[in-house]
N, C-alpha and C positions, 0 to 999 in steps of 0.2 A: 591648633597645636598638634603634632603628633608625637603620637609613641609607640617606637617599633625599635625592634631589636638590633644590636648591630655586631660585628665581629671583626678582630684583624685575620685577613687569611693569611698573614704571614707564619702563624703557628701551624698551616700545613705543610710547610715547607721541608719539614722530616718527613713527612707521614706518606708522600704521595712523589713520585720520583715526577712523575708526570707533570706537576706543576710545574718544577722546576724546567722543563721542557719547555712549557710556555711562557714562563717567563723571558727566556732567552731569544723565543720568537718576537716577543714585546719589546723588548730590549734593542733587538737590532731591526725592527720595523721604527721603534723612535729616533734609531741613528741614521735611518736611512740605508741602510745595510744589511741585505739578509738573506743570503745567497745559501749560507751553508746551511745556517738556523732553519730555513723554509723548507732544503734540503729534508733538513732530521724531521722537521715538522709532519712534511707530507708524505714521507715515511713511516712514520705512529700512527698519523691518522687512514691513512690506505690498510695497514691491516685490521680495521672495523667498516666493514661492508657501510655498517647504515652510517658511522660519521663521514665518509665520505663527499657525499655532496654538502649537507650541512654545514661542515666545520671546515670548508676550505680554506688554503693559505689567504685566498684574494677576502674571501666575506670576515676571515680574521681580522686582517688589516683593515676594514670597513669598521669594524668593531671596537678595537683600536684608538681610531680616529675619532670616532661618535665618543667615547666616554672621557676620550681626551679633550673633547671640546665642549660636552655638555655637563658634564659629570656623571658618579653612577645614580643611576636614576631608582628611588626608594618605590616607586612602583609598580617595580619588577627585580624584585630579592633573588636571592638562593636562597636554595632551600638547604638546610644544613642542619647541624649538631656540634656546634664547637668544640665543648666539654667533651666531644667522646670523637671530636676529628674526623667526623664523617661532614659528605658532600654529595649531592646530586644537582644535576644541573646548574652548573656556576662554575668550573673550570677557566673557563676563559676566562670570563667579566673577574673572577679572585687574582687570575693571573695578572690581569694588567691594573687591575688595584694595587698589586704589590711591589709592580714596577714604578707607578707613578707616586707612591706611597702614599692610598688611600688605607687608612688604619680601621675604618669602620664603615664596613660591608655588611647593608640589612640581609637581614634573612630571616625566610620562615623554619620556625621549629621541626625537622623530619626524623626519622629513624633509620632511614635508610643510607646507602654507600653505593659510591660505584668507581670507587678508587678500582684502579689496574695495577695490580699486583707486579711487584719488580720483577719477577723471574720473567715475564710479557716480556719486558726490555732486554732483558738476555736472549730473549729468541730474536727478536728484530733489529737488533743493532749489534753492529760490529765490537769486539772489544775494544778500540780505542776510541768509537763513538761513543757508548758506556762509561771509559774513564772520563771523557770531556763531560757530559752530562754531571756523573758523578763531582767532581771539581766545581763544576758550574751550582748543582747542589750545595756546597761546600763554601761556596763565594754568594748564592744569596742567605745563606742561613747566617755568613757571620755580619752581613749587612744588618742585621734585626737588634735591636735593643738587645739587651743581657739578659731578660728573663726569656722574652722568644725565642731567643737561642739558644737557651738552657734546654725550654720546651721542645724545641725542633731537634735538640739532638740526643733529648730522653725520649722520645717518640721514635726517633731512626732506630735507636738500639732497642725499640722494643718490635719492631717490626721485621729487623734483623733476626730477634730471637723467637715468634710472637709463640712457639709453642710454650714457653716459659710465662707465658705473661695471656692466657687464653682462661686458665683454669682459672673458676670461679672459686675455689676456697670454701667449699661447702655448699651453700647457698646459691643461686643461679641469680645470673644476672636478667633485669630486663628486658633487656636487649642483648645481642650477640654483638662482644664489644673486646677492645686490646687494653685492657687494666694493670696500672702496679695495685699489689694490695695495699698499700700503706700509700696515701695520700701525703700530699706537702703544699700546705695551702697557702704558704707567703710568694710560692710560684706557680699556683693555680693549676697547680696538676694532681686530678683527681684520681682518687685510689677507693679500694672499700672500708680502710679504720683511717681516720683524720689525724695526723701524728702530735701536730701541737692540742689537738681536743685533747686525744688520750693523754698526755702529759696533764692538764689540771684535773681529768676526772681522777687519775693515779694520786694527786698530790705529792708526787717525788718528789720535789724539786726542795720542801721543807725537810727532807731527810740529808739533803746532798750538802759539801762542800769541795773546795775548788781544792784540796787536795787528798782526793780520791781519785782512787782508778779504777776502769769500771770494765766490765765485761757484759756484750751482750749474745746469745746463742739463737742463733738463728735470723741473721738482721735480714732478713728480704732485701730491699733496698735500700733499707739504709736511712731512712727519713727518720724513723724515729730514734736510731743513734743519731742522729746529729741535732736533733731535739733536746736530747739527756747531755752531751758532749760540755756545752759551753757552760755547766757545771760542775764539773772533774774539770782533774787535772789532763786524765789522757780516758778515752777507751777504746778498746779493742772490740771489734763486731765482726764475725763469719760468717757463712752461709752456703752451703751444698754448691748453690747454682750460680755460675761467674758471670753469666747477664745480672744478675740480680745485682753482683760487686760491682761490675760496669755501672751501671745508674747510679750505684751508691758514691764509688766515685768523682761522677759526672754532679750530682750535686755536692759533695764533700767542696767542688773548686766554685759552685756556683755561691756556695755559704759562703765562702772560705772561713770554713772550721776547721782548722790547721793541728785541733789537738785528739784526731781522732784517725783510727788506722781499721781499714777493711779489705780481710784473706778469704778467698774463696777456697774452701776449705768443709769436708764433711765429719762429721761428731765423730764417729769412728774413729778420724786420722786427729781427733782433735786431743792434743797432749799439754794440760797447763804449764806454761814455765813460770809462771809467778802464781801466787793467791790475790783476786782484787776486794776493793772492796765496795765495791756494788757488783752484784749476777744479775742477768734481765733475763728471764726465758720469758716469755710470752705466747701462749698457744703454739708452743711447737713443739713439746714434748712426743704427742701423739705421732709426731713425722720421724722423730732420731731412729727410731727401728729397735729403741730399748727395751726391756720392761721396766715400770716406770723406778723401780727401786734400785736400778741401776743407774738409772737417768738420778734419781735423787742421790746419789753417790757420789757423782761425778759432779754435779753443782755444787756438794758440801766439799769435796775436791780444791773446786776453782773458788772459793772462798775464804777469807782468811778471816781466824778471829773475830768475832762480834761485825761481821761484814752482811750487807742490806743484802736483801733477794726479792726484787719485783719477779714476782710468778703469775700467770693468770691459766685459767684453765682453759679448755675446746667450750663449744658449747657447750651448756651444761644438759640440755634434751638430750645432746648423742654422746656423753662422758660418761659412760657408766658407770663406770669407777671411781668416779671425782671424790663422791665422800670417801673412800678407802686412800685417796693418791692423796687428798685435805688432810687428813689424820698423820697419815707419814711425812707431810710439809712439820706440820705442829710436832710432832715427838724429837724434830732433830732443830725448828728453828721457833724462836718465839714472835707472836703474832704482833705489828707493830699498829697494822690498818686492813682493814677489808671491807671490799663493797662489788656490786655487780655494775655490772658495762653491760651497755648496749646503744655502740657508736655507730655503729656500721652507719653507710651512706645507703638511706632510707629510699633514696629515689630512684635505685637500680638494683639493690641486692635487698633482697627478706629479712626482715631481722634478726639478730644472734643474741641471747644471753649469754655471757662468761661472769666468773668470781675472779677478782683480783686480790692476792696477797701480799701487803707487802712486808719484809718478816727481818726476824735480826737473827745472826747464828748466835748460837748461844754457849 
């Protein structure tokens, strides 16, 4: 019997423009045709001195052929990191998996990458080489089931963005890796707080009903409003950073949670036109640029009458203030539930302490 690990590479398919390059080689090496494809091929590969002889057009097609006729062979993996979209050695053999539509490709567990960074491909391809590539990207990502290409194209836009999406949020990560903070784990894209955990550690959901309208300040991307969503009637989520909105959107159509609306937008500029009646701030206070009795002003603001307030604090090791910023929660809202979180995802980021509130105005 064995048991060994296995992976779709089709979830690289955003991450790595490159594959998609191979794929196209693969593609028209099965149709017999591949004039142009070998072209572009032998082009990416000529400007890397050492893959030169290695990874010629002709031992491709040798390669091709071999796994077309025996299949991929489990003893001799990639070596990879799925969870975190990295790959060394397995470009090709993933490529033509994903052509022939092999879904699971062994691998060993590595840490390391040697994805080629897109802006490579802007120096060695022409622009309208680029734009085919690009399309050609575009045409295998929507070949993929609907959560892989949810994945494939919350992973483009984060690679697009990746200075937005680099920063560890206190804690350092493991490894040197491209994270959303917020997790969404019904489409297996890993963040550092898990959105549907923190939804039963919170116990919201016994506060809520489906005609409330809710507000959250600060939605990162967006995972955990559409968490809270399908319990209101509508809510509204912001957030400084418009990659952050982009992803939020990207999954808003991948749920299809049709009752929830996300403005990139900073607290500053941020002016209630209605009072809701749920406010979410969750560790973000310390980013608005307030002091915090400002900040607590302007959530008793966006709140109407006897309206819910899920607050949670920073860490509580580096909040120094927390019991002073606790006491000013309690004098203006009464305590409904409180308890400590500590969700974080254990296997890449250090652990964090927070105190969650969740409070009623009064």
């Amino acid at each position: 019997m064995n048991y060994y690990e296995t992976f779709d590479p089709a979830i690289l398919l955003g991450d790595r423009l490159g594959l998609s390059l191979y794929v196209m080689f693969v593609e028209a090496t099965l149709a017999g045709k591949y004039q142009m494809e070998g072209q572009l091929y032998r082009k990416f590969i000529n400007h890397f001195p050492g893959e030169r002889r290695l990874h010629t057009p002709e031992r491709f097609r040798d390669l091709i052929n071999a796994v077309k006729s025996s299949g991929f062979n489990p003893r001799l993996p990639v070596y990879a990191n799925p969870d975190e979209y990295s790959l060394i050695e397995g470009s090709h053999r993933c490529s033509i998996a994903i052509q022939l539509g092999i879904h699971k490709v062994p691998y060993n567990l590595r840490f390391q990458d040697d994805r080629v960074d897109n802006q490579v491909f802007r120096k060695i391809f022409s622009a309208s080489e680029l734009e085919l590539l690009l399309a050609r990207q575009d045409e295998y990502i929507d070949r993929c089931n609907k959560t892989t290409a949810f994945r494939c194209r919350v992973r483009r836009l984060m690679r697009e963005n990746s200075a937005s999406f680099q920063a560890p949020f206190s804690s350092r990560t493991k490894i040197p890796c491209l994270r959303p903070y917020q997790s969404l784990e019904a489409a297996g894209i890993a963040g550092k707080r898990p959105s549907a955990k923190r939804m039963k550690i919170y116990e919201l959901a016994k506060h809520l009903r489906k005609d409330m309208v809710g507000l959250e300040i600060g939605c990162n991307v967006g995972f955990f409003s559409l968490t809270v969503a399908p319990y209101l009637s509508h809510l509204d989520a912001f957030d400084v950073d418009a990659s952050y909105i982009e992803v939020a959107r990207l999954a808003q159509r991948y749920c299809s949670v049709d009752n929830c609306s996300f403005t990139a937008r900073s607290l500053r500029e941020f002016i209630p036109e209605r009072q809701y009646d749920l406010v979410i701030s969750t560790a973000v206070h310390g980013w608005s640029g307030l002091k915090f009795s400002e900040y607590l002003a302007l959530l008793d603001r966006c709140a109407a009458p006897r309206a819910l307030l899920l607050f949670e604090s920073h860490e509580i090791d580096s909040e120094n203030q927390w019991d002073d910023n606790r006491k000013q929660l309690l004098d203006r809202f009464s305590l409904l539930e409180s308890g400590l979180i500590d969700d974080v995802d254990r296997s890449m980021y250090a652990s964090e302490m927070r105190e969650f509130l969740v409070l009623r105005k009064s």
